[in-house]
C-alpha positions in Angstrom: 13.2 3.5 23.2 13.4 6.6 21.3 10.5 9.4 21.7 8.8 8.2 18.3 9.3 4.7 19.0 7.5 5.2 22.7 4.7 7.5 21.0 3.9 4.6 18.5 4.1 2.1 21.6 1.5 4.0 23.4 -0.7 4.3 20.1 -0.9 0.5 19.3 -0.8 -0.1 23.0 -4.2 2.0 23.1 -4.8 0.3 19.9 -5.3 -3.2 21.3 -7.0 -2.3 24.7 -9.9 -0.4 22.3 -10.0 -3.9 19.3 -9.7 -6.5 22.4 -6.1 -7.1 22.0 -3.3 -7.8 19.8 -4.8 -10.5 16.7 -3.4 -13.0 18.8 -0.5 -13.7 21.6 2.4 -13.2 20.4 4.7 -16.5 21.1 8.6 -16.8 22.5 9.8 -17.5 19.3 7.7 -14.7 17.7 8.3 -11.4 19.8 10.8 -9.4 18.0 11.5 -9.2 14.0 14.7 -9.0 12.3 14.7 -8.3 8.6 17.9 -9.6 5.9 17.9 -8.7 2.1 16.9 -11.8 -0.3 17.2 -9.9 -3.6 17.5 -6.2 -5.5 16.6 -5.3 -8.8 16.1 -2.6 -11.6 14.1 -3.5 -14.3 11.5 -0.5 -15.1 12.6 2.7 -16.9 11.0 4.7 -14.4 10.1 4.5 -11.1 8.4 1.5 -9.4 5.3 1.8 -8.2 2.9 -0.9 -7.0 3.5 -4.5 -6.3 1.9 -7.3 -4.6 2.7 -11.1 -3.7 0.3 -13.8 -5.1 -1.8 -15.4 -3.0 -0.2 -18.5 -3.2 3.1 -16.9 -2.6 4.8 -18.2 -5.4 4.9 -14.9 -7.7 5.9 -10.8 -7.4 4.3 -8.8 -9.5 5.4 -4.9 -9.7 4.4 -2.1 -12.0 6.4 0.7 -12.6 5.6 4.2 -14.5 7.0 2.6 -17.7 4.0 0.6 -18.0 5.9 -2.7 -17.7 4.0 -5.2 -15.3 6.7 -7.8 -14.2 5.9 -11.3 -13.3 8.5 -12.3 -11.6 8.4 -16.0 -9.8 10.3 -16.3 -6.5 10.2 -13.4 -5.5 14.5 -13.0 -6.9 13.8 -10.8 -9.6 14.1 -13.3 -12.3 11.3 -12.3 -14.9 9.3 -14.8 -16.5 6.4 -12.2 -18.2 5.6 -8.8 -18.7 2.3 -7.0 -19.6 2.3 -3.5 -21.0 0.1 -1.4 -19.6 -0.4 1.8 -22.7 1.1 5.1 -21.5 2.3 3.9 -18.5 1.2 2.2 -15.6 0.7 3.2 -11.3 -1.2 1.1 -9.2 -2.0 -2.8 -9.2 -4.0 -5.3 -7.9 -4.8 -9.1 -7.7 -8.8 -11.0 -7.8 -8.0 -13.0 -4.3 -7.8 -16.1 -6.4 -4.9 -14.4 -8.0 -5.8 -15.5 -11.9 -6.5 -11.9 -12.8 -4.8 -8.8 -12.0 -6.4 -4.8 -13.1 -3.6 -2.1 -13.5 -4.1 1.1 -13.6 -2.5 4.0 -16.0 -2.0 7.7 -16.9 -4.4 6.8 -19.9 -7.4 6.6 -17.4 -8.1 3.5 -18.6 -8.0 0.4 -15.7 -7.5 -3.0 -17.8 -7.8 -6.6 -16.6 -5.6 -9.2 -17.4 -4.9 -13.0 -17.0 -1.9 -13.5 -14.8 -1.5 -16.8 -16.9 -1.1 -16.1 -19.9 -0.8 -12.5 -19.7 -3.8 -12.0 -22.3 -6.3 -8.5 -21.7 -9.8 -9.4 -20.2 -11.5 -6.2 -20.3 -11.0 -2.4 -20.2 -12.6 -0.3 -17.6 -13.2 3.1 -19.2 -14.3 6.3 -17.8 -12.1 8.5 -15.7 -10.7 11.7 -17.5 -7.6 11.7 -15.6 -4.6 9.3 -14.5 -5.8 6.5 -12.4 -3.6 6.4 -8.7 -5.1 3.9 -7.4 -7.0 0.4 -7.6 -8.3 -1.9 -5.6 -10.0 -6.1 -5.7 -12.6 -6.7 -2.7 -11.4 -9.7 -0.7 -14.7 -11.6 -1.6 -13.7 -10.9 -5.9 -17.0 -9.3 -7.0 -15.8 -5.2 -6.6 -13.2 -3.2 -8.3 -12.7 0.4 -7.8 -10.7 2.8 -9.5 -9.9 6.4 -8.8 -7.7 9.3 -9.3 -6.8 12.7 -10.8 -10.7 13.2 -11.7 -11.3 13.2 -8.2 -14.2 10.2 -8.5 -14.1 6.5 -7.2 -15.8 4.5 -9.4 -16.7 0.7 -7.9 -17.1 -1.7 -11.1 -18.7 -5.2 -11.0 -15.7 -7.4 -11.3 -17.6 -10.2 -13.4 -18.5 -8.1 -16.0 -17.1 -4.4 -16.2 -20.4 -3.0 -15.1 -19.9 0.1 -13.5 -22.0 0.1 -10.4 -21.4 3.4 -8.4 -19.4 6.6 -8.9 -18.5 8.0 -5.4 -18.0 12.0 -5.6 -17.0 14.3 -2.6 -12.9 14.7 -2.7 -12.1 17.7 -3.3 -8.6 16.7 -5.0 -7.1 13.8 -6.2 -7.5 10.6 -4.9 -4.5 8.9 -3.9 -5.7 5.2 -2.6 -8.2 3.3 -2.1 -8.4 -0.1 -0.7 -11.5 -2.3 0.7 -11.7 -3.8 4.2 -11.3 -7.6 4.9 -14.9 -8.2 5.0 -15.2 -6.2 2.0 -17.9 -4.1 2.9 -16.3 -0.8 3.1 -14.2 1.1 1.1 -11.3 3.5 2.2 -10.0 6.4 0.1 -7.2 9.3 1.0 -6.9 11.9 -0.9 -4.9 15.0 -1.8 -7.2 16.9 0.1 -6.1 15.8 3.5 -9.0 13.8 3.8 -9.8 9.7 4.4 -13.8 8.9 3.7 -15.2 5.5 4.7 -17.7 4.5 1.9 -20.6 1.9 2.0 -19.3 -0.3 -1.2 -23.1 -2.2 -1.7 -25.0 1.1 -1.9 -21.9 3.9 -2.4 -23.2 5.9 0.6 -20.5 7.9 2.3 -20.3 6.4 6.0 -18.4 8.7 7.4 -15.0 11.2 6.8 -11.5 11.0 8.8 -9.5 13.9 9.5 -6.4 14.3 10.7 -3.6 14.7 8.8 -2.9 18.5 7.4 -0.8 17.6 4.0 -1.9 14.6 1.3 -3.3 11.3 2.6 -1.0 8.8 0.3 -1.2 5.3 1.5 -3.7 3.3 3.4 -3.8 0.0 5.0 -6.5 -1.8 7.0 -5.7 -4.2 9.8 -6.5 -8.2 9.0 -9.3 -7.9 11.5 -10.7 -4.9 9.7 -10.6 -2.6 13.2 -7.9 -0.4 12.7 -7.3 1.8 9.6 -3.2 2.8 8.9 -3.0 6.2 6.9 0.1 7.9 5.7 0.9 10.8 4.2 2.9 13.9 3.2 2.7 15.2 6.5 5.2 13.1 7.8 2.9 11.0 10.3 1.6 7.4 10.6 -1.8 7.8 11.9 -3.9 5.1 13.3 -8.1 5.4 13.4 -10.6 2.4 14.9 -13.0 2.0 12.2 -16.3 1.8 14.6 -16.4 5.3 15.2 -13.8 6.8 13.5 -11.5 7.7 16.5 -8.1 8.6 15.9 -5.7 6.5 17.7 -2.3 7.9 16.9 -0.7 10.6 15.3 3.1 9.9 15.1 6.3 10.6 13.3 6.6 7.6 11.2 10.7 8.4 11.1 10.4 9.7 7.7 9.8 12.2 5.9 6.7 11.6 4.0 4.9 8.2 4.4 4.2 6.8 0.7 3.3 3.1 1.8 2.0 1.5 5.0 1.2 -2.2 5.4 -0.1 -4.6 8.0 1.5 -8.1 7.9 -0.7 -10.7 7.3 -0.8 -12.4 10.6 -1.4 -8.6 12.1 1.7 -8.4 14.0 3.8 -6.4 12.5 3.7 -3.0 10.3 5.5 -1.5 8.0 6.0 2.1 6.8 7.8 3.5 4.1 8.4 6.8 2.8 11.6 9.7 2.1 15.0 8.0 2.2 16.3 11.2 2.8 15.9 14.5 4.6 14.6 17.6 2.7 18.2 18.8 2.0 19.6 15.0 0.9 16.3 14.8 -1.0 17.1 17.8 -3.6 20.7 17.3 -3.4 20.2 13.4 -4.2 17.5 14.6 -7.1 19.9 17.1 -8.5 22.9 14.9 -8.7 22.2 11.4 -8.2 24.2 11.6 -5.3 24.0 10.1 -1.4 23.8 7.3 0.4 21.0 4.7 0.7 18.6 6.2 3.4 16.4 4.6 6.3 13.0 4.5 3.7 11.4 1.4 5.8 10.7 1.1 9.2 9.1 -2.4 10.9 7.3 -2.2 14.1 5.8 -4.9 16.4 1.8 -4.2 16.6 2.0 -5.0 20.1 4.0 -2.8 21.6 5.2 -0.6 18.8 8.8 -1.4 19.2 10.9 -0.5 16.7 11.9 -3.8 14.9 14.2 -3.0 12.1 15.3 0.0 9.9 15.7 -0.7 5.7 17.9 1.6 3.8 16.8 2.0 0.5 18.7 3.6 -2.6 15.7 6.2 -2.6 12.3 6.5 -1.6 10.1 3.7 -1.1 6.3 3.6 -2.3 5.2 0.4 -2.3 5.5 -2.5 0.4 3.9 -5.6 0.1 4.2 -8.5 2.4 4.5 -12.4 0.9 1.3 -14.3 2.3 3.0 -16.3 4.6 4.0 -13.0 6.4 8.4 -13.7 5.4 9.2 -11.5 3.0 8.9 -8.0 2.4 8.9 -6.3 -0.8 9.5 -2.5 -2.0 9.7 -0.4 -4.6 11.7 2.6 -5.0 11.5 6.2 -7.0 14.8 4.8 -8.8 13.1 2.3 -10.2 14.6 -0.2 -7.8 12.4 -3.2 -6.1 14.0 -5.0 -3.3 13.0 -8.5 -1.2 13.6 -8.7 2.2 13.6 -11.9 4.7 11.9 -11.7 7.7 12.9 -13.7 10.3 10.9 -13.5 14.3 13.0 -14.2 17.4 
């Protein structure tokens, strides 16, 4: 095992002894992870940004800085629908029924939609900058929003209400994302900085530091211990939620971590980020030139083994894993989204 791969095997090693262990054993059949591609694509004009599996599996949805929202059954790229989002359009979510989704653009506008018939809902107005981020509470009553203004705002899902305005990052707000229980929020920031909110009375629980460059991604584990933070300092960073311990600090094997994802069983996690070094990174920017890089790296919870290394045509922002934890999808600064099979061993 390499020296990244054995530093990430001690952190989720010291991971499970602190949350009581692994979610659950790990079977035979289920101890190692291999990882084939299912499907590539290039619709958006831009680059694509979010995306997210519905919860019955059965549908892809991805956003890209075009605005287009693509519905795409399957999972193989095939689009069915596609909602424009005005000016352009970053981060997405899904209610956890999976009838409505909220977008959210460089017009500082959030908007709601029906995933049905693709028909607007409501429009969540207030920010005065480009929204980055959004998130839907597991139990479907909370939205929050936030972004270049440097606010989170948590609306009432029902009706649009807005019910708190959270203030105290010092620079843009990169992601938010509730817990499982939906009880707390979590938002990184360019300020280096992850904050723990109470989402009922918008109290700030408590403040994470750690990383030195932009906090860009966060993910919490199923269980709602563990928090997963990336960012522009090149490390994967791991912090139990009780107190706000950090757990790990390690080289993610990229440079920069845009996206980091738990699968939905816990088992495994997934980090994205450059596809490139610094030197392939301008050299591919100015020309369009090099070869597809390692952007996605899949490690085993339980021992932090290395599992599998994605090349991607260039970097990867987005991961989302399919509800029944067997595929993986990403999207890419090139405005390519890619689907791959995972198959345990």
């Amino acid at each position: 095992m390499s020296r990244r791969g054995a530093a990430l095997a001690a952190a989720l090693l010291a991971l499970a002894a602190c949350s009581g262990g692994p979610p659950e054993a790990i079977p035979a059949e289920g101890s190692a992870l291999a990882a084939s591609p299912a499907a590539r694509f290039v619709h958006h004009q831009g680059e694509a940004r979010e995306m997210a599996f519905t919860p019955d599996g059965r549908m892809l949805i991805a956003t890209g800085t075009d605005g287009r929202i693509e519905l795409m059954p399957g999972a193989t790229g095939a689009v069915w629908r596609t909602i424009q989002h005005p000016g352009g359009a970053s981060p997405l979510a899904l209610s956890p029924d999976g009838s409505l989704l909220v977008s959210g653009g460089y017009d500082g506008t959030a908007r709601i939609w029906r995933v049905a018939d693709q028909r607007p809902v409501r429009t969540l107005a207030g920010s005065t900058g480009t929204i980055w981020s959004v998130a839907w509470s597991p139990d479907g009553s909370r939205i929050a929003t936030a972004g270049e203004d440097k606010m989170i705002r948590i609306w009432d899902a029902a009706g649009g209400t807005l019910l708190h305005t959270l203030a105290g990052h010092e620079l843009n707000i990169w992601a938010v994302r509730f817990s499982p229980d939906s009880r707390l929020l979590a938002s990184g920031s360019f300020d280096h900085s992850i904050r723990l909110w109470d989402v009922a009375g918008g109290a700030l629980v408590r403040r994470l530091r750690g990383h030195d460059q932009a906090v860009v991604s966060l993910a919490w584990s199923p269980d709602g211990r563990t928090l997963a933070s990336g960012g522009d300092d090149s490390t994967l960073r791991l912090w139990r939620v009780a107190d706000g311990a950090q757990l790990a600090a390690v080289t993610g094997g990229s440079e920069h971590i845009y996206a980091v994802a738990f699968s939905p069983d816990g088992r495994w996690l997934a980090s994205g980020g450059r596809a490139r070094s610094a030197i392939g990174t301008f050299w591919h920017q100015l020309t369009g030139g090099g070869a597809k890089g390692p952007a996605v790296r899949l490690w085993r919870v339980a021992d932090g083994a290395l599992q599998a290394t994605l090349e991607e045509s260039d970097d990867v922002m987005a991961l989302a894993f399919s509800p029944d934890g067997r595929l993986l999808a990403t999207g890419a600064s090139d405005g390519t989204n890619s689907v791959w099979r995972l198959t345990p061993s």
